[in-house]
N, C-alpha and C positions, 0 to 999 in steps of 0.2 A: 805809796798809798796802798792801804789792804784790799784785795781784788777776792770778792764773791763769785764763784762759778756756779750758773747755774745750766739745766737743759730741759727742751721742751720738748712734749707730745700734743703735736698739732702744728701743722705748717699751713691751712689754709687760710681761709678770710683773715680770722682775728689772728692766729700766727704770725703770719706776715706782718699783717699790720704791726703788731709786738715787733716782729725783729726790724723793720724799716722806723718805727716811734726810738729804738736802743740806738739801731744806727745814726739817726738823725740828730737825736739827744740824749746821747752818755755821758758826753763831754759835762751838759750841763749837770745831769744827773750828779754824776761823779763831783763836782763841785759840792753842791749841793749836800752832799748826803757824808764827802771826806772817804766814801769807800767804791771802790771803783765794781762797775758790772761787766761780767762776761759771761756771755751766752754760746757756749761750748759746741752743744749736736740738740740737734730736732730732729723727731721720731717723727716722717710723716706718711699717708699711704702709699702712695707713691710719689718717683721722684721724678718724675715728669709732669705732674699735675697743674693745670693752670691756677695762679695767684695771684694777686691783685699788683703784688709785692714781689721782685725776683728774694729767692738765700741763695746763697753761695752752696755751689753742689757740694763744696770736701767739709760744710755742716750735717749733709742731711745723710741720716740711714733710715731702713723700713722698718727697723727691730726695738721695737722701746723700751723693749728689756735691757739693750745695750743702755739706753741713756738713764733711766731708772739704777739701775746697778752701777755705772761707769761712779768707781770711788773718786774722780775730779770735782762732780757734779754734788755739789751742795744743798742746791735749790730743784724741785722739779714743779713744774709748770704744765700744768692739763690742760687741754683748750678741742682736745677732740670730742667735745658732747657725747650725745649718749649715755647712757647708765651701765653699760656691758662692760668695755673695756677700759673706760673712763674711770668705771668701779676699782676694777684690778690695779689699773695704774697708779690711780690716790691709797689704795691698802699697801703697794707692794712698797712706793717710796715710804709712808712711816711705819711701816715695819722696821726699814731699816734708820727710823731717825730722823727721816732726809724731812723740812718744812714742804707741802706743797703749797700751789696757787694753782685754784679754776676758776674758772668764771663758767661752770655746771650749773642753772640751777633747775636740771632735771634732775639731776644728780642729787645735788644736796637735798630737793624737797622728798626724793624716795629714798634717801640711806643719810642723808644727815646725824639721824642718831648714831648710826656704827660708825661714821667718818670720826664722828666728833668726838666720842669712846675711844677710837683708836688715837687720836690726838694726848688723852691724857695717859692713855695705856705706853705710847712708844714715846712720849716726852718730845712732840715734834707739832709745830702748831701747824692750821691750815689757816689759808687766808682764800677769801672771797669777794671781794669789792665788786669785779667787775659783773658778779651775779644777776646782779638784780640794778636792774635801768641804766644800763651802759657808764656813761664817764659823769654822770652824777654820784660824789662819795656818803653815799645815805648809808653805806654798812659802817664806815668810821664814823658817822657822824651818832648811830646808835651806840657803835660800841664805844666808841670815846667820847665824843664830844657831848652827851647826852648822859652819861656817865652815873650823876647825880639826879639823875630825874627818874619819874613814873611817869611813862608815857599814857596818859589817856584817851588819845585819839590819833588814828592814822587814817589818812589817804592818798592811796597810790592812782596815779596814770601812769600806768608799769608796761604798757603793750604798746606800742606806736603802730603798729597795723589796724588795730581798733581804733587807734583814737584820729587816727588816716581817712578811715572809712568813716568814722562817725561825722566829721568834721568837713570831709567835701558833701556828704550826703546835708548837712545843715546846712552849708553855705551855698551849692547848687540846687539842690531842691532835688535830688537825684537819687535813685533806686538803691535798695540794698545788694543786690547782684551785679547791677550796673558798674556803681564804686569800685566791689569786691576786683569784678572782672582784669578792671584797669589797674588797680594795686598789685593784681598778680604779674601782669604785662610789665611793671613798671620795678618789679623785684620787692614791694617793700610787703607784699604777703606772699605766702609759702604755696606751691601746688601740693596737697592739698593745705589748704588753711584751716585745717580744724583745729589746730593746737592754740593760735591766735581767738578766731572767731567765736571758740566756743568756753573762750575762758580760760583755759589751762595751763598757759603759759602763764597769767596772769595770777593766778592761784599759785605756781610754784613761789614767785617770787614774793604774793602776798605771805604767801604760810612764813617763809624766810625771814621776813620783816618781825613778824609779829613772834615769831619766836625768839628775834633777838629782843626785840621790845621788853616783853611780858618774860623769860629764864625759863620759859618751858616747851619744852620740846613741841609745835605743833604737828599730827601727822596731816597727811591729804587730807585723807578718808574722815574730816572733821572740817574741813572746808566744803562751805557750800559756795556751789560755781552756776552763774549761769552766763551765759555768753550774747550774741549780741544777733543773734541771726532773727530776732522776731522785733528789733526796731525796726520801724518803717519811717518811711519821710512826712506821714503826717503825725506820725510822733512829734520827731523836729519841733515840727510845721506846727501843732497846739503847743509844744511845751514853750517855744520860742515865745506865742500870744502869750502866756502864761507868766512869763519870766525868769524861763531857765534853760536850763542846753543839759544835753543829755551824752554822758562820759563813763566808758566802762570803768569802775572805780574797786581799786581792793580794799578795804574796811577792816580795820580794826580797831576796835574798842570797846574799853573796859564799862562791865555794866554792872549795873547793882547786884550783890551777890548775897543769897537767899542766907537769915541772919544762923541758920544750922549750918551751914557751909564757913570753911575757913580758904583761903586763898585767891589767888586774881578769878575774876571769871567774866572773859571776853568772848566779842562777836566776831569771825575772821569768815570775810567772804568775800564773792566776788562777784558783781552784777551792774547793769546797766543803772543809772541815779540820774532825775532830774537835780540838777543844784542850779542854785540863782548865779542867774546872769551877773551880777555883782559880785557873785567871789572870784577868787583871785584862779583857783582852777578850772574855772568856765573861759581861760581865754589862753590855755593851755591847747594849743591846735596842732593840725599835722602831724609827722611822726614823733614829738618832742613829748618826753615825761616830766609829769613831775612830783613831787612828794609831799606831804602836808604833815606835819609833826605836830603835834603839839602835850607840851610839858609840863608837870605841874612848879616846874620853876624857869623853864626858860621862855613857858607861853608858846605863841603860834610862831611855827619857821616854815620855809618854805624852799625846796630844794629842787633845781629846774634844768632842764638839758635834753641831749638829746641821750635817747635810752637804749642804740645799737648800732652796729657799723662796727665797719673794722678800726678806727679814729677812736671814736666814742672808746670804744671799749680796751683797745690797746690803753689807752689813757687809767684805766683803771688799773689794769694790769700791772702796769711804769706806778704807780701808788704802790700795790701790794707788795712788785719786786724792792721797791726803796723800804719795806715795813723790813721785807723777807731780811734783807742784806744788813741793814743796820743793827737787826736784831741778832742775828749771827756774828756779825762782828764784834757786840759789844756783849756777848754772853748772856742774851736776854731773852731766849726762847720761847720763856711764855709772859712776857711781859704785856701783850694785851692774846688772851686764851679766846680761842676760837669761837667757844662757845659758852658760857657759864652758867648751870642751870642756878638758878637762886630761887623761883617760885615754884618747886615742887608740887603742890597742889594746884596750882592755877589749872581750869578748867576752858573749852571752847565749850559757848553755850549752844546747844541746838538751834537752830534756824527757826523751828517752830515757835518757841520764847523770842525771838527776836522783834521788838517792836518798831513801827517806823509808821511814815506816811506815805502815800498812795497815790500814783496816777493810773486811773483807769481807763479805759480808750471800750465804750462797745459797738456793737454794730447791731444795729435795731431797725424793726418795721414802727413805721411812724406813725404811730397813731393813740388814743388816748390811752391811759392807763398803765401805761410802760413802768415811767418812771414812776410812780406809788408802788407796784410791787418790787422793784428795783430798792427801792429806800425800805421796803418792808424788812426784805432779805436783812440789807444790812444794819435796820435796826436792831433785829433779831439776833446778829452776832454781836452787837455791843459798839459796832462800827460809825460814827458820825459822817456824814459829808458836810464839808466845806465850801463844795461850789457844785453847781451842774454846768453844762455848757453844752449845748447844740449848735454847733455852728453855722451858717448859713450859708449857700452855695454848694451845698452837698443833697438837694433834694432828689429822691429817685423810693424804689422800692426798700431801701435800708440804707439809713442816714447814719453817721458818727454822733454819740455822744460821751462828754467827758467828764467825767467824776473826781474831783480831787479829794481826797477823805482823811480825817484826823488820823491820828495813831491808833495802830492796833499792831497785835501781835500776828506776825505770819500766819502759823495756823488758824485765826479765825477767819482771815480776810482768805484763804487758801477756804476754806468750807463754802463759804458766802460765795465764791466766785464761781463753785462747781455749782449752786442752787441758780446762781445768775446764767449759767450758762445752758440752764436747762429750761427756758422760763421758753415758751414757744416764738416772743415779737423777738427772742436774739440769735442772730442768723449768723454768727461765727461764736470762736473762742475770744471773752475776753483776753484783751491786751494789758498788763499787770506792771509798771513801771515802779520802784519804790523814790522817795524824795528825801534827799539828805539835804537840809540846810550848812552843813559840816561847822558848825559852829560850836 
């Protein structure tokens, strides 16, 4: 049987977990796939470091240039995050040829474009599965199995530490700090959690998405990101009366594009969304993601798991390594290409054109004539409401009220809300929620 060597940089969490998923199931692998895996030397920081997973000390050296250069090694394997050295490691292997696999996607979402340039440059593909939401394969499922379609609509629940905290704070009725604190204690958010909480994790793997979707390169700096630290539990608490649950969500999709314009032009972003209690991603809870495709030939699919861990993601991993090996074996190098641009024009629209509908949360002195200058404002911007709602058992010096309002475009409802915010009976910053039906 033909035997693929590959080696890796990164021996910790997801490492490990890779070489103990190889050890446990090669055998089967190798059945499976007709070409046998070995995993040569790991490059890791040091070789004393605690692992979930023991390696064998005569694999592991600290120098990843040995394993990167070593002519046995076929395949190389990134898993040290980061964009520094993770950088260096993915350019110096196809330099010389070699296919990688990371599951970066700090990485990919800030050099993607040079990675992917150098892919066609040295004749050496890269693969990514386990990128973006752990041992769900939504990056095969875009680059192959989706193949023949134009994706018109996505939605990610791509962070499982948001969707952690959003999800006991709904079901307990429990603080935004409260949750946060205990998620830290409990491993499943980062000290500090800003990368999670503020969206930006969330934002790597949306831009990743939508770039594989739509052939065109998306950068960051064309994502609009907002994060989750100004839901509160009477958010929850009205949207649940309402008939929705509220889920950091990544967004992409394709919108009407101005008839002077030629090519895709979509929304990619990332913010908190009421969606009805009746779809299928309002009861996507805990750390579990999941992904919402929809085709215009295969229709709505639905892609579900859990989104990290060393399990999860090893799993992805064992996917890429059977792509890596088979494709090696059988002389097929760039038989599915890393990345293909095919929509060169396609655009990210600004976030201010972006339309939707609206949950507003204010906090008002109770008394008459509020709400007519309230509804004046957003006459004024072209803005409809759809419901008011005051709700009852909140009496005191400033009461909550709640606004659900038709569609409008960001920036008008962003002007209306700084007029609302200035009106003397409202005694905080409006709270700004958008509402996706995802349908």
């Amino acid at each position: 049987m033909q035997q693929i060597t590959f080696g890796m940089i990164g021996g910790g969490t997801v490492g490990s977990g890779v070489f103990h998923a190889l050890d446990r199931n090669g055998d089967l692998l190798a059945a499976r796939l007709g070409v046998r895996v070995r995993l040569a030397r790991i490059a890791v920081k040091a070789l004393d470091e605690p692992r979930p997973y023991p390696i064998p000390a005569a694999l592991l050296t600290t120098d990843w240039t040995a394993v990167v250069h070593d002519p046995q090694v076929q395949v190389v394997i990134e898993l040290v995050g980061g964009t520094s050295i993770a950088r260096k490691v993915v350019l110096a292997a196809l330099e010389l040829g070699k296919p990688v696999i990371t599951a970066n996607k700090a990485l990919l979402s800030a050099h993607g474009g040079e990675l992917f340039a150098a892919t066609r440059k040295h004749g050496a593909n890269l693969y990514y599965e386990a990128s973006v939401a752990g041992g769900i394969p939504i990056i095969k499922a875009l680059r192959e199995g989706f193949v023949g379609n134009r994706i018109t609509a996505l939605y990610g629940i791509v962070n499982g530490t948001c969707n952690y905290i959003l999800t006991r704070m709904q079901q307990e009725g429990a603080d935004f700090a409260e949750v946060l604190a205990d998620a830290q204690k409990q491993g499943y958010a980062e000290t500090p959690p800003d990368l999670d909480i503020d969206g930006c994790d969330a934002a790597h793997k949306t831009g990743l998405l939508a770039s594989l979707a739509h052939g065109f390169w998306v950068e960051p700096k064309r994502i609009y990101v907002e994060g989750i630290r100004h839901v509160s539990k009477l958010d929850l608490q009205f949207a649940r009366q309402l008939g929705y649950t509220i889920k950091l969500l990544g967004i992409v999709k394709t919108l009407a594009a101005p008839k002077a314009k030629a090519g895709a032009r979509i929304q990619v972003s990332v913010y908190p969304t009421l969606i009805p209690k009746a779809h299928v991603l309002a009861s996507v809870n805990g750390i579990f993601n999941a992904v919402f495709v929809r085709g215009d030939v295969v229709g709505d699919t639905l892609f579900y798991g859990r989104g990290a861990g060393k399990d999860a993601t090893a799993s992805a991993v064992l996917s890429d390594i059977a792509d890596a090996a088979l494709d090696l074996a059988h002389g097929t190098h760039g038989r599915v290409p890393a990345f293909v641009p095919h929509e060169r024009r396609g655009t990210v629209a600004p976030m201010d054109e972006v339309v939707s509908r609206y949950y507003v949360r204010l906090s008002v002195v109770d008394r008459p004539g509020v709400f007519a200058k309230v509804a004046s404002i957003l006459s004024g911007a072209g803005i409809g409401i759809s419901s008011i709602i005051q709700p009852e058992g909140h009496e005191g010096e400033t009461v909550p009220v709640i606004l659900m309002l038709h569609d409008a475009p960001n920036a008008a409802l962003q002007k209306a809300l700084a007029k609302i915010a200035k009106l003397p009976a409202v005694k905080a910053p409006p709270v700004m929620i958008r509402v996706e039906s995802c349908v």
